[in-house]
C-alpha positions in Angstrom: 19.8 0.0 5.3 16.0 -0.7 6.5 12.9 1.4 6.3 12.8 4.8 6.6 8.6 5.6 6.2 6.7 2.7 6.2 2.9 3.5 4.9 0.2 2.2 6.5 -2.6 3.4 4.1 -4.7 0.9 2.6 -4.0 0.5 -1.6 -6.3 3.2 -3.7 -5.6 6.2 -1.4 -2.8 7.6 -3.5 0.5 5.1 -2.8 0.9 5.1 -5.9 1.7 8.6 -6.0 3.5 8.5 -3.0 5.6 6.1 -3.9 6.8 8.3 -6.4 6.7 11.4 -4.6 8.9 9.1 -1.8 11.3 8.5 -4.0 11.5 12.5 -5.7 12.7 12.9 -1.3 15.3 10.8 -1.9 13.7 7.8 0.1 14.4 5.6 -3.0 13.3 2.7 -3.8 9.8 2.4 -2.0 8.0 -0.7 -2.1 4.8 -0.8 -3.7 2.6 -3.6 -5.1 4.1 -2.8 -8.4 7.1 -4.6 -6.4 5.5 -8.0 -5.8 4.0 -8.0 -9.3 7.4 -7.1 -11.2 9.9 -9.5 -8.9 8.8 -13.1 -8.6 11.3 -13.5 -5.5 9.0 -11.1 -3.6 6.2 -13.2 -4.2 6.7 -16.3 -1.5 7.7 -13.5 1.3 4.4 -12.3 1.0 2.7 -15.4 0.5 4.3 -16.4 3.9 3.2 -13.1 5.4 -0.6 -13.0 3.9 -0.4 -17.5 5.1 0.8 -15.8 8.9 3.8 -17.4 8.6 7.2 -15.9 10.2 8.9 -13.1 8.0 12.5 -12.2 8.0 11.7 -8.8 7.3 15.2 -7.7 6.0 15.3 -9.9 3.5 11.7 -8.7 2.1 13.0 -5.3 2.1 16.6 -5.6 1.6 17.8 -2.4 -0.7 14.7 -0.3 0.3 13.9 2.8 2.0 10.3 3.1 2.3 7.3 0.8 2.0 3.3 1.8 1.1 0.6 0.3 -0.4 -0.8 -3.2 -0.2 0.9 -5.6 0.9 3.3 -4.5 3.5 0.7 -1.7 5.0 -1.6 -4.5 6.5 2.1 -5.4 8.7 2.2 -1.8 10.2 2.5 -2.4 13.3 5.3 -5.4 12.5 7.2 -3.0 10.5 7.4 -0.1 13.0 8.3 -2.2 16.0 10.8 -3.3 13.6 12.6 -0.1 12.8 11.6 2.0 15.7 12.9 5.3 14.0 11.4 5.0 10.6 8.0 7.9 10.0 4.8 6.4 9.5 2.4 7.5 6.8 -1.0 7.2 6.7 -2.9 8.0 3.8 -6.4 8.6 3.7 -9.0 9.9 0.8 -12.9 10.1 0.9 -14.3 7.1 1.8 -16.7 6.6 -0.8 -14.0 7.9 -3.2 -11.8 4.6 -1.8 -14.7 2.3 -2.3 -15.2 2.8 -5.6 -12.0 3.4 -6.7 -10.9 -0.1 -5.2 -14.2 -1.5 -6.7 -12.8 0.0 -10.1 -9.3 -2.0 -9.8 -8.1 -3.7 -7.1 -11.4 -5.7 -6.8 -11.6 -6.9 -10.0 -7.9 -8.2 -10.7 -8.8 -10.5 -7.9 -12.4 -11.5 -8.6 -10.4 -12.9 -12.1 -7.3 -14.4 -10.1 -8.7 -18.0 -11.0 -8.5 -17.3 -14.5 -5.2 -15.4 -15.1 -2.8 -17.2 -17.3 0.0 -16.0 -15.8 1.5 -17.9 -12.5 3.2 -15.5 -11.4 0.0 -12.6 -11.7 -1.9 -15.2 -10.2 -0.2 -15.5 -7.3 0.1 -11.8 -6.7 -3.5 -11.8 -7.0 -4.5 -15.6 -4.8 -1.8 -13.6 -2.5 -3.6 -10.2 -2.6 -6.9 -11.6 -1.7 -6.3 -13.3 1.1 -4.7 -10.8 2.7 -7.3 -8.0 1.4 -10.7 -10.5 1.8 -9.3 -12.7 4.8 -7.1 -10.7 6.7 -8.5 -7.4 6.2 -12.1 -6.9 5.5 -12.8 -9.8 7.4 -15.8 -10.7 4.7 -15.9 -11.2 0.6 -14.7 -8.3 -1.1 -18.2 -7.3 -2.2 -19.4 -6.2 1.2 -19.3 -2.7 1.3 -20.3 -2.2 4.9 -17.3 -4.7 6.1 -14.5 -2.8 3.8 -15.6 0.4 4.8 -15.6 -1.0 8.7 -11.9 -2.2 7.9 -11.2 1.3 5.9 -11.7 3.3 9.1 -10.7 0.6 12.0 -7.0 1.5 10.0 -7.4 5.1 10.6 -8.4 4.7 14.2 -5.7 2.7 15.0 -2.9 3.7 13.5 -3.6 7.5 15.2 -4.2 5.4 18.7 -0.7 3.4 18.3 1.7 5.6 16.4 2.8 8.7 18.1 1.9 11.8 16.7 5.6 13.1 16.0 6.3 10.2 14.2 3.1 10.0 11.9 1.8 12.1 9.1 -2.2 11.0 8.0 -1.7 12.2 4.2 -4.7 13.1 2.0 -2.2 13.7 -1.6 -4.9 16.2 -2.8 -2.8 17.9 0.0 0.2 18.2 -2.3 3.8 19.0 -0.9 3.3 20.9 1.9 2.8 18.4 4.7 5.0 16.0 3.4 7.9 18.0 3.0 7.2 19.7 6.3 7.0 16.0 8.1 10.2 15.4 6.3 12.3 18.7 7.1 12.8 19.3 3.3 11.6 22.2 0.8 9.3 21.0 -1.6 10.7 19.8 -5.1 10.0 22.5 -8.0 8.1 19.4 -9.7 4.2 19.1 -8.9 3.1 17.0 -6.7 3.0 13.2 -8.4 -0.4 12.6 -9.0 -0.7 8.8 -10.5 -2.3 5.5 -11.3 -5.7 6.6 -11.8 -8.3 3.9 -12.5 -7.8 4.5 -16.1 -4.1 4.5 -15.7 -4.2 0.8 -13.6 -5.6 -0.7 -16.4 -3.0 0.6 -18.9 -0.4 -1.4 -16.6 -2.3 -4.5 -15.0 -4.3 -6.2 -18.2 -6.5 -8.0 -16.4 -9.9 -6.2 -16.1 -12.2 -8.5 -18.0 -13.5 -7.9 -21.6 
């Protein structure tokens, strides 16, 4: 099958919600974090990847149409040479709406990773970090000025490498509209998915510290 839309947004700028919305278009399933964290044969794919290991990448996506969100967004560029027809999203919010956002979540579930009882959790999170911290930022997760440098070296070169007919930068306060036009398709009578808020992250990942 392969991908269809890969997304090359970093985690916290509304994958979530495009996942779902993704999958409303018919471009079902769409890998997502959630992914790694609920299949434990995802996990040593990605370890592989985040180690810079070689990646069969049909077998890490095997029985999926579309991909966003952290991990497979920091292998854009892998991904799109890999299936030269497939759309490429990028999505994009506020800056200092990201920062804090991923400050509010992401951050922490791997500033605990150490002291998760689960293996499996764990390794999502060891896996999540050095691919975020190491691969990404480039500096520990706590430095703004480096995670913001990242947040828009992203931006700038996705628009520089992807050609414009083939990618959409998606802000989801946007709703519909774009997407669907991107796509070819009338918009679902549904609203626009809005979901995993920082209050609804921690109803799903338990880890935020007490």
């Amino acid at each position: 099958m392969g991908l269809s839309v890969i997304g090359a947004g970093f985690g916290r700028t509304g994958t979530k919600s495009l996942k779902t919305a993704l999958e409303m278009l018919g471009f079902a399933p769409c890998h997502h974090m959630a992914e790694v964290g609920a299949n434990p044969n995802q996990l040593p794919y990605w370890q592989a990847a985040a180690a810079g290991e070689p990646v069969d990448w049909d077998a890490v996506f095997a029985g999926y149409r579309a991909a966003c969100d952290w991990p497979s967004c920091n292998f854009w560029r892998e991904l799109a040479a890999h299936w030269p027809k497939a759309k490429v999203i990028l999505t994009v919010r506020p800056e200092e709406k990201w920062w804090k956002s991923f400050c509010d979540t992401i951050k922490i579930t791997m500033d605990v990773r150490d002291y998760l009882p689960d293996p499996h959790r764990r390794g999502v999170a060891t896996m999540a970090h050095k691919l975020i911290s190491e691969r990404t930022f480039h500096a520990p997760l706590h430095d703004k000025q480096a995670a913001l440098a990242a947040y828009r070296r992203r931006i700038s070169e996705v628009k520089a490498e992807i050609p414009p007919e083939r990618l959409l930068v998606f802000d989801a306060a946007e709703g519909w509209a774009p997407l669907c036009r991107f796509f070819g398709v009338p918009a679902p009578e549904a609203p626009y998915p809005h979901s995993n808020s920082s209050e609804d992250f921690w109803k799903v990942d338990r880890a935020r510290p007490r």
